[in-house]
Kinemage of the C-alpha trace (Angstrom):
@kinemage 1
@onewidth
@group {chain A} dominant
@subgroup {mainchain}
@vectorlist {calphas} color= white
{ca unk a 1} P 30.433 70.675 15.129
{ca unk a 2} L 27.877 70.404 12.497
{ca unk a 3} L 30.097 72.711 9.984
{ca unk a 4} L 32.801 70.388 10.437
{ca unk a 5} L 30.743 67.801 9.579
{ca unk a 6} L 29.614 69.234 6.285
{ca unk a 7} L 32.799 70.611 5.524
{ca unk a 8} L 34.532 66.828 6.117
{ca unk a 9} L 31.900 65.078 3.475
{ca unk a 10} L 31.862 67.967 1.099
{ca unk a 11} L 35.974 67.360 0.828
{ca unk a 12} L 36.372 63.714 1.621
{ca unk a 13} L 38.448 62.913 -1.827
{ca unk a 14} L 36.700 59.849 -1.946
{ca unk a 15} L 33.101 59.421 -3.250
{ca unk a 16} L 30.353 59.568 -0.939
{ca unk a 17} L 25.940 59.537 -1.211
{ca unk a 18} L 23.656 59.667 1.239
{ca unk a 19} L 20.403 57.548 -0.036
{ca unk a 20} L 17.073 56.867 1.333
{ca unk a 21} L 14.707 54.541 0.379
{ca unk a 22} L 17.367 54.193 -2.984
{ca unk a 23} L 16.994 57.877 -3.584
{ca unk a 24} L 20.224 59.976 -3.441
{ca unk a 25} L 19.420 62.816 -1.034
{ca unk a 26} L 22.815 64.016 -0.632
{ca unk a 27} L 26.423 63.373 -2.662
{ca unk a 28} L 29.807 64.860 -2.341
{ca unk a 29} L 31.418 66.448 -5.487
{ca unk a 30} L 34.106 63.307 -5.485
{ca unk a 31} L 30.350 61.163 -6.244
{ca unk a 32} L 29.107 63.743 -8.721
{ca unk a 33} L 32.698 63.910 -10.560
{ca unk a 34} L 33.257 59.828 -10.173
{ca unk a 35} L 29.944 59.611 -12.128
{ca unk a 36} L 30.596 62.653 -14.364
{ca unk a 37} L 27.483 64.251 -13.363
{ca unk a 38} L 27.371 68.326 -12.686
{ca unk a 39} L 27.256 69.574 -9.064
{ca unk a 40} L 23.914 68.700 -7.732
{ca unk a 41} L 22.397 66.712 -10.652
{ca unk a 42} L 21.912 63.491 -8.475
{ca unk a 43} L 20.351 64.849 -5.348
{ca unk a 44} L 16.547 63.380 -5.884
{ca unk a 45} L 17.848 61.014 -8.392
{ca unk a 46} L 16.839 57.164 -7.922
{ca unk a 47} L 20.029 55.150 -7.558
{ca unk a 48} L 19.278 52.662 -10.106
{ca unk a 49} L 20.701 55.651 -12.538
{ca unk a 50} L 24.027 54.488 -11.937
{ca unk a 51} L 23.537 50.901 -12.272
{ca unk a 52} L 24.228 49.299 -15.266
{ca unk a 53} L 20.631 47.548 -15.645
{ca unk a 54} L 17.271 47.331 -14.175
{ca unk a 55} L 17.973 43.719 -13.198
{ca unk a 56} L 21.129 44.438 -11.177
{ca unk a 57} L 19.485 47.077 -9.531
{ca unk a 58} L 17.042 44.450 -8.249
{ca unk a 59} L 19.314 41.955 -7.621
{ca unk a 60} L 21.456 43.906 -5.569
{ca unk a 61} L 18.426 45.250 -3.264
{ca unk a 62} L 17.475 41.875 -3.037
{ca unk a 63} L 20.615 41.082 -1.656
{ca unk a 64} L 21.588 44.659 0.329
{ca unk a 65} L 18.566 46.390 1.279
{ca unk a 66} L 16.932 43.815 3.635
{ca unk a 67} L 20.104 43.052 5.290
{ca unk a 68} L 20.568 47.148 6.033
{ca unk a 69} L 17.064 46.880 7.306
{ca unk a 70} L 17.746 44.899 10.105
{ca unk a 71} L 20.866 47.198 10.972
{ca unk a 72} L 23.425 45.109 9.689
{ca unk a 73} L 26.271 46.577 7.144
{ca unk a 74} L 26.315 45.304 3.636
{ca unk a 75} L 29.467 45.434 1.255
{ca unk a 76} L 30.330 44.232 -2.173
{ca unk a 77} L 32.363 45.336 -5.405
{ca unk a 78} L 29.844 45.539 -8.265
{ca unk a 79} L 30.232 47.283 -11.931
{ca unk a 80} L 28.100 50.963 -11.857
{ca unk a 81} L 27.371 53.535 -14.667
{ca unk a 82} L 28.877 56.796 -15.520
{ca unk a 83} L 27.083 59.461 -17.202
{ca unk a 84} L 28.478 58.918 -20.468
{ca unk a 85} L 27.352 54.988 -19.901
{ca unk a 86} L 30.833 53.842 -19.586
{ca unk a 87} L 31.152 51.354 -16.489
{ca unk a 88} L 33.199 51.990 -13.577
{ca unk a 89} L 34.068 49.147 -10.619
{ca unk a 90} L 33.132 50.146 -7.476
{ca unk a 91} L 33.132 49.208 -3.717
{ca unk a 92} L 29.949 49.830 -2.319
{ca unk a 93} L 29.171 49.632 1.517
{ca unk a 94} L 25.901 50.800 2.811
């Protein structure tokens, strides 16, 4: 069951990251090719990378982070950053 599992988020077509503590410790090639990034380049990666300042990173944990602390899902639609530093909008749910 566990191959199925890594098989399903390795070909979702849509992107997906698995962070802890804001640190990408696992992304789907849809994530790596949404943010033009090679293969595994954002495994280890902190996720304020792809955001398109220090202060929205901040903001947004401020908002996000202790809500998912206390088990409760957080959405929103916010601008992130590609590679090339070209902005992409994204819906974000964590």
């Amino acid at each position: 069951m566990r191959a199925l599992a890594d098989l399903a988020f390795t070909q979702a077509p849509v992107a997906l990251c698995v962070t802890r503590q804001r640190v990408i410790t696992l992304c789907n090639p849809a994530f790596a090719e949404l943010f033009a990034y090679p293969g595994e380049a954002l495994q280890g990666q902190s996720i304020a990378l792809l955001y398109p300042s220090a202060q929205e990173y901040k903001r947004i944990g401020a908002r996000g982070y202790p809500q998912m602390t206390r088990g409760q899902p957080y959405r929103d639609e916010r601008l992130m950053r590609r590679r090339d530093g070209s902005m992409i909008w994204c819906r974000v749910t964590g």
